[in-house]
C-alpha positions in Angstrom: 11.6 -14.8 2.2 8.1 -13.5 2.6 6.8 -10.1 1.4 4.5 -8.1 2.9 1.9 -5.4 1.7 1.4 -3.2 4.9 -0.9 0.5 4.7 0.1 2.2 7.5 -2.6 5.1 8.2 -2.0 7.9 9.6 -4.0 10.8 11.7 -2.5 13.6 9.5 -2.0 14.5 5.6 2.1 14.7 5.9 2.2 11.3 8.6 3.1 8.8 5.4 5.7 11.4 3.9 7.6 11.1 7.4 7.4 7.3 7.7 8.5 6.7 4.3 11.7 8.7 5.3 12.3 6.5 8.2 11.2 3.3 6.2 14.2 4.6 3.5 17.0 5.1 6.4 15.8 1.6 8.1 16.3 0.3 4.6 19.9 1.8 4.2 20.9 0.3 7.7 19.5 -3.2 6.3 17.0 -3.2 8.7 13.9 -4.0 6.1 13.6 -4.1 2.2 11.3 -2.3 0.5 10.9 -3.8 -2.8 7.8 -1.1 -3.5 6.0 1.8 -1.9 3.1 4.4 -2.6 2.0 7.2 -0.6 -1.5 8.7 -0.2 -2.3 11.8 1.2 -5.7 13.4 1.4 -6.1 17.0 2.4 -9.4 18.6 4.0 -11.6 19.8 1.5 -10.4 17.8 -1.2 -12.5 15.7 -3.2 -10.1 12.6 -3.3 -6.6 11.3 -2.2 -3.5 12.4 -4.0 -1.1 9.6 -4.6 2.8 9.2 -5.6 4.5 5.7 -6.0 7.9 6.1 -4.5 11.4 5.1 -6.5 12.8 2.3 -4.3 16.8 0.6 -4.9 14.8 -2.9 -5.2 13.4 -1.6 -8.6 13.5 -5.1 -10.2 11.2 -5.7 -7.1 8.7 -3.3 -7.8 4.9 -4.0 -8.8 4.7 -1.0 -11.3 2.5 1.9 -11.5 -0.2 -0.6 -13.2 -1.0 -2.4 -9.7 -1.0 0.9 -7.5 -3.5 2.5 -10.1 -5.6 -0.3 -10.0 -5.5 -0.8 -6.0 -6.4 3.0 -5.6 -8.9 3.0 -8.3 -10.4 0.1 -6.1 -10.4 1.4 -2.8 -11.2 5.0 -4.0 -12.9 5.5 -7.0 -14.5 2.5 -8.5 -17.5 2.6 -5.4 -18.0 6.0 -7.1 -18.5 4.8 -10.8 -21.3 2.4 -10.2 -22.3 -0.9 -11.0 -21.2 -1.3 -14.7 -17.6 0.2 -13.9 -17.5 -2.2 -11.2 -18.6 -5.3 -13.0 -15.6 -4.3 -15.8 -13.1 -4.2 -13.0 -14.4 -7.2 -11.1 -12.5 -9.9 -12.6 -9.4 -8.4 -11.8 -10.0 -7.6 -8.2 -11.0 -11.1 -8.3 -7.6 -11.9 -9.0 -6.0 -9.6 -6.5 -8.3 -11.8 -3.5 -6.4 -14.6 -4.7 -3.3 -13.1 -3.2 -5.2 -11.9 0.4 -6.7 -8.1 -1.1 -10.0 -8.7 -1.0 -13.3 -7.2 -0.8 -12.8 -7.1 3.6 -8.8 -5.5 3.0 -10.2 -2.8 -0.1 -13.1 -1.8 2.3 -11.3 -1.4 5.8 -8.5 0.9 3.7 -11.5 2.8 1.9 -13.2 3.7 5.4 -9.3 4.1 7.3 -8.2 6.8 4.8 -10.5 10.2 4.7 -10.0 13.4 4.5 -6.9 14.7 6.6 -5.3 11.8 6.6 -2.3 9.9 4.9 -1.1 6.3 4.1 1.8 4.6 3.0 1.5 1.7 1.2 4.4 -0.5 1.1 5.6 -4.0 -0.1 8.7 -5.1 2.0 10.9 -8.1 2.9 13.3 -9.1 5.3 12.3 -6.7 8.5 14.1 -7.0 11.6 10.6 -6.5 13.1 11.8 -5.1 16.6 14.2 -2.4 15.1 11.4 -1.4 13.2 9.0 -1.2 15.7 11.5 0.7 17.8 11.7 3.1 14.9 8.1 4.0 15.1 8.3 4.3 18.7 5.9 7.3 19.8 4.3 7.4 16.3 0.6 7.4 16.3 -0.2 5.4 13.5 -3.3 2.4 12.2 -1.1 -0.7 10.6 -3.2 -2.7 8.1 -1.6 -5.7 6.6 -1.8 -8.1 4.1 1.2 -11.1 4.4 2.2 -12.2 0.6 4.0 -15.5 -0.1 6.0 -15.6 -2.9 3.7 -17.5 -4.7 1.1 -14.6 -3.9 3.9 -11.7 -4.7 4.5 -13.5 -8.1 1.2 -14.0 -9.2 0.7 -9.9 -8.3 3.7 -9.9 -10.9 1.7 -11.5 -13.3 -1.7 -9.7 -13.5 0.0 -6.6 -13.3 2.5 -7.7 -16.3 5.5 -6.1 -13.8 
C-alpha cells in the first residue's frame, strides 16, 4: 500500500483545524489511514506560521516530530537564515528529494502558505478516494501532493531515525 504526503492549503487560518476533523471521522469509518499529520496555521500580522503535529491511532506509523521540524524549518525559516544555515541543512534536504520533497515541492508550499491561511499536512494510506472527495465536497481548498512508495516512506523513517 502506498502512502501519500498531501498539504492541503487553505484560504483561512482555522480551514486545516476543520479538515483534520473530517480527515479523523473518515479515518474512524475506514475510509483513509492517516499514519501522520501536522497542521499549520498562520494568522495576519504574524511574523511566521504556528504549527502542531497531531496524535494519530497509527502511532507506530508516524514520522516523529524530527521530520515535521525539519520540513517546516525548510519551507519557512531556513530561506530566512542565509546561505551558511542553508549549506548545514542542505544534505539533508538532499535526502528528503530522494523521496519526491524537493527544492520545486518546498518552494510551491513556501509561496501557497502566507499569512491568513492554514495547511494540513498529512501522510495517509489506504483512501477510498471518492468518499473522500465527497467529504470535502463544497470545501475551498489548494491540494499539493507528494505520492511516497514504501521504499520512499521507509527511507523518510530512516533520516528521521522514527
Amino acid at each position: 500500500m502506498t502512502s501519500t504526503l498531501s498539504v492541503w492549503k487553505f484560504d483561512s487560518v482555522n480551514g486545516a483545524v476543520e479538515a483534520e476533523k473530517v480527515l479523523l471521522d473518515l479515518q474512524r469509518e475506514s475510509l483513509i489511514t492517516v499514519d501522520d499529520a501536522a497542521v499549520v496555521s498562520w494568522e495576519v500580522g504574524s511574523t511566521g506560521p504556528k504549527t502542531r503535529q497531531l496524535t494519530t491511532s497509527a502511532g507506530a506509523g508516524a514520522l516523529g516530530g524530527s521530520f515535521w521540524g525539519l520540513l517546516f524549518g525548510l519551507i519557512f525559516f531556513v530561506p530566512l537564515l542565509g546561505t551558511v544555515v542553508g549549506a548545514v541543512v542542505g544534505g539533508i534536504a538532499g535526502s528528503l528529494s530522494d523521496v519526491g520533497i524537493d527544492d520545486t515541492f518546498l518552494d510551491s508550499v513556501r509561496d501557497s502558505i502566507t499569512p491568513g491561511t492554514s495547511a494540513l499536512f498529512v501522510l495517509t494510506s489506504g483512501a477510498v478516494i471518492d468518499r473522500v472527495a465527497d467529504a470535502f465536497e463544497g470545501v475551498d481548498v489548494e491540494l499539493i501532493d507528494t505520492n511516497l512508495s514504501h521504499d520512499d516512506e521507509a527511507k523518510l523513517r530512516e533520516v528521521f531515525g522514527a
